[in-house]
N, C-alpha and C positions, 0 to 999 in steps of 0.2 A: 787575477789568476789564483786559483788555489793554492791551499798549500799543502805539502803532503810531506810532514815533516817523516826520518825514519826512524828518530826514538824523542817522542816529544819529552821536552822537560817538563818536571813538574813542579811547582816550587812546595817546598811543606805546607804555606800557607794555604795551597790546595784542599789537603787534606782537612784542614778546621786545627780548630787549638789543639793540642794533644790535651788527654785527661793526666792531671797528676795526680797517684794512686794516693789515696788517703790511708792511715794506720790503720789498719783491718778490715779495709774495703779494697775491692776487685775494680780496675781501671773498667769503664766499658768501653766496651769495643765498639771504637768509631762507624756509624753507618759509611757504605758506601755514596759515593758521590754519584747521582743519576746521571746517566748517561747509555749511548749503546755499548753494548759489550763486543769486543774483536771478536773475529772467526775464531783464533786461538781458545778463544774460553766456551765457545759453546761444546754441548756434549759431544760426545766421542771426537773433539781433535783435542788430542796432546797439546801443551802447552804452556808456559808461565802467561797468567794474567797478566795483562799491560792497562795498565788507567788510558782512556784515551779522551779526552776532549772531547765535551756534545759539537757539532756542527751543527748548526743552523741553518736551514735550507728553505731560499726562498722556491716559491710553488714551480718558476720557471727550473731551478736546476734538479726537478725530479723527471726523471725522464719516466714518460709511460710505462707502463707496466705490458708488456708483449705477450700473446700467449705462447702456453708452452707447447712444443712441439706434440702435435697428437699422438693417440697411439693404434695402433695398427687401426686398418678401415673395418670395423664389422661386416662380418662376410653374410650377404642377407641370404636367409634361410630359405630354401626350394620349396617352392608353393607344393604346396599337398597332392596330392594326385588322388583324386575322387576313387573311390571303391564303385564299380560299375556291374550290374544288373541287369540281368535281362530276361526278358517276359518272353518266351514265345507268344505268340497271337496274329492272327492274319490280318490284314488290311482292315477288312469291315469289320475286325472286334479289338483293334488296336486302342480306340480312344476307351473303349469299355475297361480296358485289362488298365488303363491308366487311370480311369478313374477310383475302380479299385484300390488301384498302388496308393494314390493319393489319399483314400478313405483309411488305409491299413498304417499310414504316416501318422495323420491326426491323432487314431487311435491308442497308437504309440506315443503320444506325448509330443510329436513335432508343432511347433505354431505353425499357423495357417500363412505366415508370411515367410517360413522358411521354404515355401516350394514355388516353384516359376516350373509350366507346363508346356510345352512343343507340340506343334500339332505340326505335319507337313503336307497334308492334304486340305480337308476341311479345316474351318474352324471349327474349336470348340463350342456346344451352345453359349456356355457362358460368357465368350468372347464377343459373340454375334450380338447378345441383350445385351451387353457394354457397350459397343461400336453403335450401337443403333441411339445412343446419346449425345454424339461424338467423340474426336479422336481426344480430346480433351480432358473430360471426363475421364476418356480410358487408360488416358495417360499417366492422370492424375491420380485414378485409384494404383496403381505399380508402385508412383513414386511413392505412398503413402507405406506401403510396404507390411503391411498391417493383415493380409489376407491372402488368398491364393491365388496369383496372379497366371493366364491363359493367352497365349498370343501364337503366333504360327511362325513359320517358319520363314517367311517373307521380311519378316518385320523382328524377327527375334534378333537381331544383331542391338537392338535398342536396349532390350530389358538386359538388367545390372545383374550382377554375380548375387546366387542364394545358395545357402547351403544342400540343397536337395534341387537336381534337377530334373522331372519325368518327360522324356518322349515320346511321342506317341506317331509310328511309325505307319501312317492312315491311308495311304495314297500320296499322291501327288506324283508330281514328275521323279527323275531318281536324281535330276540336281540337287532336289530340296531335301533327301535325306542325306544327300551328298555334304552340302553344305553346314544342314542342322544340329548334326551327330556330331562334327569336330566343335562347334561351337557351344553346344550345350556341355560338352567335357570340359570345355574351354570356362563355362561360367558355372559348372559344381563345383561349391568349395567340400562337402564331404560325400558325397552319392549321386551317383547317375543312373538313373531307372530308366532304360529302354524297353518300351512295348514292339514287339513288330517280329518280321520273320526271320528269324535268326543267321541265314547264310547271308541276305541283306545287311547287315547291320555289321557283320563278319568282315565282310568285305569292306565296307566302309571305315570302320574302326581298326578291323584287322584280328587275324584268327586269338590274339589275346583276352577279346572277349569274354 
């Protein structure tokens, strides 16, 4: 059982021999005796120093070390909401006015792997000359993420979040722009460039456009 004395004794011998001052020399001042120092003596608590005893501690009587209570949960910060764009253009000249968008990107300095493309009618050509490889291939150049990636509106639930997203508002049924337009908002982390006919797009999106 421990012992937890509350004013330990210390005998002088403790301390070491005293120095006896010699004729015109200064005693030196005894080293302290290694050991831990009480709460009392550390800084800012008040206090008379107490000499206390090293304790010796076998490995079992240190208890683990706990963590310390955390502090507050970082409160995570609200995804960005894309600046969104819109192209007048009709059906038949929807995927045109995006290809543009997409040529006026690069020009500007975007990498070719920051845009992913929505078509909701036709596909893109350059969809069609990938697929006509397999789905594999076409899959594989997305994941590679290196370029401009073109896929429709069937299948766009697949391709990953880029920072530039253009739609291209071409046709198709009015589920697929229906669907398209919240999802491609959904995966711009800063732009959303819609082509197509603007009360369309209103509606879907909503007169904030």
């Amino acid at each position: 059982m421990p012992l937890i004395p509350e004013e330990p004794q210390i005998h002088e011998s403790a301390q070491g021999p005293r120095a006896t001052p010699a004729s015109g020399r200064t005693a030196p001042t005894p080293r302290p005796v290694p050991g831990p120092r009480p709460a009392a003596s550390r800084p800012g608590r008040p206090g008379p120093q107490r000499p206390v005893p090293p304790v010796q501690r076998t490995p079992r009587d240190v208890a683990p070390a706990k963590p310390g209570p955390s502090g507050p949960a970082a409160t995570a910060a609200p995804a960005a909401t894309p600046q969104i764009q819109l192209i007048p253009a009709s059906a038949g000249g929807a995927l045109d006015a995006a290809d543009e968008a997409v040529d006026l990107l690069l020009d500007s300095g975007r990498a070719p792997g920051d845009v992913l493309v929505i078509t909701t009618g036709a596909q893109h050509p350059w969809a069609e000359h990938e697929l006509s490889f397999g789905e594999a291939a076409y899959w594989a150049q997305h994941d590679a993420g290196d370029d401009v990636f073109y896929t429709d509106a069937a299948v766009a639930s697949r391709a990953a979040s880029r920072p530039v997203v253009v739609v291209a508002v071409n046709g198709g049924p009015a589920s697929a722009a229906a669907s398209a337009l919240p999802l491609a908002h959904a995966r711009a982390g800063a732009l959303l460039i819609v082509c197509g006919d603007p009360q369309q797009i209103n509606t879907v999106l909503g007169a904030g456009v």
